[in-house]
N, C-alpha and C positions, 0 to 999 in steps of 0.2 A: 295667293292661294285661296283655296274656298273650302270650309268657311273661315272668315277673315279671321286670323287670332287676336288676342286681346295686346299684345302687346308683344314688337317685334323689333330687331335691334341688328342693323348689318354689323358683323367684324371684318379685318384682313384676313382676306385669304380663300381657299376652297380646299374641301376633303373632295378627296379622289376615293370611289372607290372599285378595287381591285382582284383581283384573283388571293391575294395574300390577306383581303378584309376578314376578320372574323368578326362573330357575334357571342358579346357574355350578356346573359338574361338574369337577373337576380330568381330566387325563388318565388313561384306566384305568377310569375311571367312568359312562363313556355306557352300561352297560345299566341302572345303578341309574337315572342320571334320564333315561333313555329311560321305563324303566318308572315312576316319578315322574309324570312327565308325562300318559304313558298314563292314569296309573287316578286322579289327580287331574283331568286333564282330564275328562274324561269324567264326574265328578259333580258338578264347580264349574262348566265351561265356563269354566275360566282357561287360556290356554294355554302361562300359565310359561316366556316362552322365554330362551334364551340370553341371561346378560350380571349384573352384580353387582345387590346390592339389597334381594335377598330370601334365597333359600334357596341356600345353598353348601355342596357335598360337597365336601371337602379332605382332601386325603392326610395322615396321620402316621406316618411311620415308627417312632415309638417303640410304636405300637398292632400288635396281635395280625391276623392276615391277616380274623380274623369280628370283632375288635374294633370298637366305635365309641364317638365320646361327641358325645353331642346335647344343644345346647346351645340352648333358645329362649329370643328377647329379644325385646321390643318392636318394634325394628326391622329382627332377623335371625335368620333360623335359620340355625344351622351344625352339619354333620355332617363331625366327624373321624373316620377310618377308616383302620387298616395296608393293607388292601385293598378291592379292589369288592366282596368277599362282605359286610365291615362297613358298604360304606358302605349295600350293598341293605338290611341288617337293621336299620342307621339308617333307614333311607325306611320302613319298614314300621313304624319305630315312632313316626316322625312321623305317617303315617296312621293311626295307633292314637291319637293324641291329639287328631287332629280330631273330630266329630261324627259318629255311625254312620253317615249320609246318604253319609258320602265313600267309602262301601263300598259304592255302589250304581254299577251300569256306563251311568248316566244319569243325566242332571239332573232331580234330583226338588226340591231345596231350595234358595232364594235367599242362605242365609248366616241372618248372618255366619258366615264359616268363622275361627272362632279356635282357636290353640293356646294353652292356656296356661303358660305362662314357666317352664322347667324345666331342670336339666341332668341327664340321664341318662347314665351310665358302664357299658357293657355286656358282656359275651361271652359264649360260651357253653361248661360246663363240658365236653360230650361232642363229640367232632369227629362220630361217627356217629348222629344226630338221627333213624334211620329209619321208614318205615310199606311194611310190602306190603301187596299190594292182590293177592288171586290169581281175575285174569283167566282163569284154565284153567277153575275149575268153573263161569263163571256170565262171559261174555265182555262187558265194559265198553267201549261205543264210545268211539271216539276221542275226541269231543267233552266227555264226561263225566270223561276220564282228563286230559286240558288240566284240567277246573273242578277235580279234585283234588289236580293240581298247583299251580293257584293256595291252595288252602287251604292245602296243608302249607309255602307259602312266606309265607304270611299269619303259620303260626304260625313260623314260622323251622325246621321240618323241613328234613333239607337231603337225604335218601335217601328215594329212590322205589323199594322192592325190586318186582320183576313178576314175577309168578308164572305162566311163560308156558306151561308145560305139565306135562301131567298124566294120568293113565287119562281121566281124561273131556273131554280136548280140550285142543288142538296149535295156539299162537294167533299166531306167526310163518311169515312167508312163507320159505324155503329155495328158491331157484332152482334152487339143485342137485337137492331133495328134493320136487318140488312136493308130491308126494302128501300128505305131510306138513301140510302146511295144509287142502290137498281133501278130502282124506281123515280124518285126524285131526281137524281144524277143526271136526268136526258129530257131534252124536249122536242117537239116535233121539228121547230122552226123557230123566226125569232125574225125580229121587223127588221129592214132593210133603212138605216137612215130613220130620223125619229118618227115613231109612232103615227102620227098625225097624217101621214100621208096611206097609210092601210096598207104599205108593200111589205112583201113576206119572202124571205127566200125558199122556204119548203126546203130547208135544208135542217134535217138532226143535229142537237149541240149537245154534247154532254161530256163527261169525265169524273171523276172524283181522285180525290188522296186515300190512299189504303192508310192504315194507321203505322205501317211502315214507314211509308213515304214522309208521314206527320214528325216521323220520329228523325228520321232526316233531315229533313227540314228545320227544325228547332234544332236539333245539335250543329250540324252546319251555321243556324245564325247565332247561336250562345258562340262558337267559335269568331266569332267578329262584333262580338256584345251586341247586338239586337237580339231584343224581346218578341218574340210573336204572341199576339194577344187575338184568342181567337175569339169569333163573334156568330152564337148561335140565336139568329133574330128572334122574338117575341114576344107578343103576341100577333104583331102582324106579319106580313113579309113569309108567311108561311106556308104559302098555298103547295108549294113542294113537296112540305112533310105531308101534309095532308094529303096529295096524289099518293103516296106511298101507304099511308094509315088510316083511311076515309073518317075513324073514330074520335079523330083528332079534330074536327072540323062541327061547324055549326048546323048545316044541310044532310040532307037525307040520301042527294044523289051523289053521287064520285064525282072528284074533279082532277082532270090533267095535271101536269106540269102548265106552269102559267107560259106562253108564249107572249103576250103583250110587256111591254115597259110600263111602267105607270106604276100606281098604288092603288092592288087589287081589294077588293072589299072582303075576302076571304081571311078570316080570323081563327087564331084554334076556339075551342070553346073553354070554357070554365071550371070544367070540371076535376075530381080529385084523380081519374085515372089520366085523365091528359097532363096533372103537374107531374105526377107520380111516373110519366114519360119521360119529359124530359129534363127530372132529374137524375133518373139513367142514364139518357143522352149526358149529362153533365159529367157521372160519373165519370165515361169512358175519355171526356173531356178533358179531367183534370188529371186524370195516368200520361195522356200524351204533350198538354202544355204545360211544364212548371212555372211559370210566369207567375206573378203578383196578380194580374188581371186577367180574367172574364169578360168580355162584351157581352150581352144579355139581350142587347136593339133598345125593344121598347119602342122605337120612331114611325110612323106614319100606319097607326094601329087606326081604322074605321071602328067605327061603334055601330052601325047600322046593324050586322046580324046579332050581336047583344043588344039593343034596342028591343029583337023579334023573339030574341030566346027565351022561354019560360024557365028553364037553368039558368041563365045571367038573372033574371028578375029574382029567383028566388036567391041565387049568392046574397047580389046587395042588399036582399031584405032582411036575411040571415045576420050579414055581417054590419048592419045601418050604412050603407053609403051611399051619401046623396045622389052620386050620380056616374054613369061609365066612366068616366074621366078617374075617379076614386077605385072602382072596381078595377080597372088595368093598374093602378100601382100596387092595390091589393094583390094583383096578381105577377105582378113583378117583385113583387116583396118576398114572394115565396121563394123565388131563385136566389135574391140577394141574401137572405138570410141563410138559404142554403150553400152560398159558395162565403159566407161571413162564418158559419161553424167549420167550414172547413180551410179557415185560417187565409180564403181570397179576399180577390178588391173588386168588388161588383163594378159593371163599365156599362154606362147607357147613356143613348142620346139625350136630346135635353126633353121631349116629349114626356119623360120620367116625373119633370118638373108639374106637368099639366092638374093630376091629381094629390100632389104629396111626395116629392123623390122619398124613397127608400133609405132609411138610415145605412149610412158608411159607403154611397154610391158615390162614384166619382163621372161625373155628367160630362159628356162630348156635346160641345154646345156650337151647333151648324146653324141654327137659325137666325144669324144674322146675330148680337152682342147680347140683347137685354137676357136671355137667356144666362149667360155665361155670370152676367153680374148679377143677378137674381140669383142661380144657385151659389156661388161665392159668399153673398151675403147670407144666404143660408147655413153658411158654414161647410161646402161639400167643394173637394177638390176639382177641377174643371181643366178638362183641355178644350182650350177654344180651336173651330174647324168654320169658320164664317163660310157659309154660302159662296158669299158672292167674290172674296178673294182667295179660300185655298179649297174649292172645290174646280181639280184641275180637267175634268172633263169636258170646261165650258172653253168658249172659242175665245183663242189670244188675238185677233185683231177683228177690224170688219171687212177686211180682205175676202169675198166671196169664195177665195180657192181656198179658206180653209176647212179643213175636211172635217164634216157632219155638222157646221158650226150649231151652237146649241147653246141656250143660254145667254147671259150678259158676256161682254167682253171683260176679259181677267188677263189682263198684260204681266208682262215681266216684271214692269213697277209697280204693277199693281199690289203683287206677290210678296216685291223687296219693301215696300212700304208698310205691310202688315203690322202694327202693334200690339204684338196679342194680350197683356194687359189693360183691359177696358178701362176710359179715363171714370173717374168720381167715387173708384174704390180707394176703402181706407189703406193702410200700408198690410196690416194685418189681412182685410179682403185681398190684398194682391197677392198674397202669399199664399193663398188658396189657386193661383194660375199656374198649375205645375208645366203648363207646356204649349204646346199647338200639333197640330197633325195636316198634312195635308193628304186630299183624299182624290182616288182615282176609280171612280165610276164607271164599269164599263160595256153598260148598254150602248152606248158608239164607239166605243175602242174595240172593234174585234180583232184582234192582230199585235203580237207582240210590237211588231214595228210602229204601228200606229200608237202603243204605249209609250215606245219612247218620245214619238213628238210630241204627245202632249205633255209629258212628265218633263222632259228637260229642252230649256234650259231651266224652269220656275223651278225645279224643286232646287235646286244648285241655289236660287234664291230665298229656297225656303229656307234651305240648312243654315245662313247665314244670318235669318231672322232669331230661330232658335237657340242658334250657338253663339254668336258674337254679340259686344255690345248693342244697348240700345239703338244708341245714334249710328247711323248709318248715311252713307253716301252711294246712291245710285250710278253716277259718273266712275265711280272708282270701281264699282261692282262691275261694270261694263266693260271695262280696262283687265280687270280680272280674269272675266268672262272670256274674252280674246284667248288667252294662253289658256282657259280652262279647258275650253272648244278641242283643242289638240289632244287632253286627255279623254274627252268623251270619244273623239276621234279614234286612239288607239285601244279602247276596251271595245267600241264599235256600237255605239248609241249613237241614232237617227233621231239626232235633237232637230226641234225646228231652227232653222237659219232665221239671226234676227232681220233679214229680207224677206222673211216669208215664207211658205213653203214650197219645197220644189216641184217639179211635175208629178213626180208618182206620189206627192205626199200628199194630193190632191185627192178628193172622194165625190167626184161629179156623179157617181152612181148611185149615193147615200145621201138626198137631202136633210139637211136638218132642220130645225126651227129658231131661229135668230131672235133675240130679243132685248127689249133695254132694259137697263137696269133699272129704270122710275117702275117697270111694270116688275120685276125681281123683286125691288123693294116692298111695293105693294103688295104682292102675295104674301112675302116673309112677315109681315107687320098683321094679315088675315091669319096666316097661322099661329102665330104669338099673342091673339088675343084673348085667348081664355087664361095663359100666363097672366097678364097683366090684370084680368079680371081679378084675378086669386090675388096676385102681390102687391099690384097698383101700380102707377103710372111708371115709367123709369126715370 
């Protein structure tokens, strides 16, 4: 099964189950056999109801809040659980032991539906299991962002980061702010295959989430324990808000919706009515996600129009800081402290790190490691997101038919091999590694179907890094992987085939830009050196 449990133990025998199966839920537990019910009915046509006999979720207070231990026998399955997040991830691993058909949202198969006779003892090593999904460059309806959340809860992922805005579109409704959706929400066009070749489709992209739809969306994933942690970029990556609020920006003239990929040099400015924005923005933020966490960006902020600005000069002189670098944490400081009185967890890249992270930040550290063990030893929690192994954007082989290839090559193993504990930290530093996330980019993904090739099979790999022991074995994960394929098969995810992909998963109309990892590395290590100027060598 995936992700592999910790410990696992055949018995004699198999439960059957049947038209006569019922379902008893302890108290605290009706969303796991709410949803039990659901996605079992619906491929068996049992309808499992209330009362002893069959399958039993029961509390144990000696088990961990994600802990469970499943227990099949002949005549009963039982699922112990510290909480409903265990007991959900027991239910998901019981339908992981039925027949792939129980992964279908219809009755296609008469049975027998058996389990076979096993106890499983589970939990999972990382509390933060994440995947972003960035809705900005390439906007994912509502319907399709539900199917994703069911997979990441398939695999026991329990963080939905959303990548909600960016230079090329602004995908939350702001009542306060409409423009910001109207406005920002649309662009004219958008490059054809990467940037570098100057093709345009002249084709309108846009959409947003009403705060409806927000409201949707989070209770739906609170119903299968994932967190959606939404993520309002800045100070860069803004060029959006700024088409909708010209006020917001550094320049005199208006500027579009960004149509290019890249990191535009369009910053907001500095000023007390631009923070006094969007901590508005944030307001309406924290009504619609209850989560622990805020994403804030922070990452790939240009200094150049603060360089030009006689407002940037005079902040830093006001506030003594030696230099842009200082004045963007100073200015990140003001959101983290703003979602810190109001009882959040401030979430930023590791760029945060460049001038000073923000006290009580918890740092998303993509550039490659030194980052992640620099803020660690700093003392700030860290989900590490390496570049160049779980940013799943980049191409899985050097197979030329892979569509937009882009970036270094990031294989399957590459994925299953991740360590996300950086080696040379103390035990106490390790414990500042609350997770990993893997991220999905999607200036070349335009098309749901095209997300799922590139998402799975790795993320099916990632879940396994996250949740199960350290030590791990690729050979076995492969073998896994076989019978896993039949599940992705009947929820209907267009993974790539580990042969490659097939003809229409092919994108000869979309070039991309291929490159190696010696010159990946090389940029990551240009970017990180104003880090290691501040903290010193790693």
């Amino acid at each position: 099964m995936i992700p592999r449990p910790l410990h696992a133990a055949p018995a004699d025998g198999r439960f059957v189950l049947g038209e006569d199966t019922a379902l008893h839920a302890d108290p605290g537990f009706d969303r796991a056999a709410r949803w039990l019910r659901g996605v079992l009915g619906a491929a068996t046509g049992f309808a499992l109801p209330p009362g002893p006999g069959g399958i039993e979720l029961r509390r144990d207070d000696l088990l961990g809040e994600e802990e469970y231990r499943l227990a099949v026998r002949p005549d009963r399955v039982t699922i112990d659980a510290g909480g409903p997040a265990g007991a959900f991830y027991g239910a998901q691993t019981l339908r992981q032991l039925l027949p792939a058909d129980a992964f279908r949202a219809g009755r296609t198969a008469t049975g027998p539906w058996t389990v076979p006779a096993v106890t499983v003892e589970d939990r999972p090593r990382f509390a933060w299991r994440g995947v972003l999904i960035d809705v900005a460059r390439r906007f994912l309806p509502k319907n399709e962002l539900l199917r994703y959340i069911d997979l990441l809860a398939m695999h026991k992922l329990n963080v939905l980061h959303l990548h909600l805005t960016d230079d090329q579109g602004w995908r939350l409704e702001i009542r306060r702010y409409p423009l910001l959706a109207d406005v920002g929400g649309w662009r004219t066009e958008s490059p054809v295959g990467s940037v570098v070749h100057g093709t345009y489709d002249g084709r309108p992209h846009g959409g947003y989430y009403t705060q409806d739809d927000i409201r949707e969306i989070v209770a739906y994933a609170a119903d299968r324990f994932v967190t959606v942690v939404p993520e309002i970029d800045l100070p860069g990556h803004a060029q959006a808000a700024i088409a909708a609020y010209p006020e917001l920006g550094n320049l005199a003239e208006p500027l579009p919706v960004r149509t290019e990929w890249g990191v535009g040099e369009n910053t907001l400015n500095v000023a007390d009515g631009t923070i006094a924005f969007f901590q508005a923005v944030l307001d309406e933020v924290l009504e619609l996600f209850p989560g622990d966490y805020v994403c804030v960006g922070g990452d790939e902020a240009p200094k150049s129009q603060w360089r030009d600005s006689v407002e940037a000069k005079e902040r830093m002189r006001e506030l003594g800081l030696r230099d842009e670098d200082e004045l963007q944490s100073w200015m990140i400081g003001q959101f983290t402290e703003y979602l810190l009185a109001r009882g959040r967890k401030p979430y930023g890249w590791d760029e945060i790190l460049e001038g000073g992270p923000p006290r009580g930040t918890t740092v998303a550290a993509w550039r490659g490691w030194y980052g992640a063990v620099t803020a660690a030893r700093l003392g700030h929690d860290v989900v590490v997101c390496p570049f160049t192994e779980l940013y799943l954007d980049f191409r899985q082989s050097a197979d030329p038919a892979e569509p937009v290839p882009i970036g270094s090559i990031t294989t399957l193993r590459d994925v299953y091999e991740v360590e996300p504990v950086p080696p040379g930290l103390t035990p106490d530093e390790a414990e500042r590694i609350i997770g990993a996330q893997a991220n999905l980019w999607t200036e070349h993904i335009d098309s749901p179907r095209l997300l799922d090739y590139m998402a799975f099979p790795r993320l099916a790999a990632f879940a396994e890094v996250v949740w199960g022991p350290r030590e791990r074995d690729f050979t076995g994960f492969e073998e896994r992987l076989r019978a896993h394929e039949r599940r992705l098969d009947a929820v209907g995810v267009e993974y790539r085939p580990a042969t490659g992909p097939r003809p229409w998963q092919s994108r000869p109309d979309a070039p991309g830009r291929p490159r190696t990892r010696a010159e990946i590395d090389e940029e990551v290590a240009a970017w990180t050196a104003n880090i290691v100027s501040r903290y010193g060598a790693p």
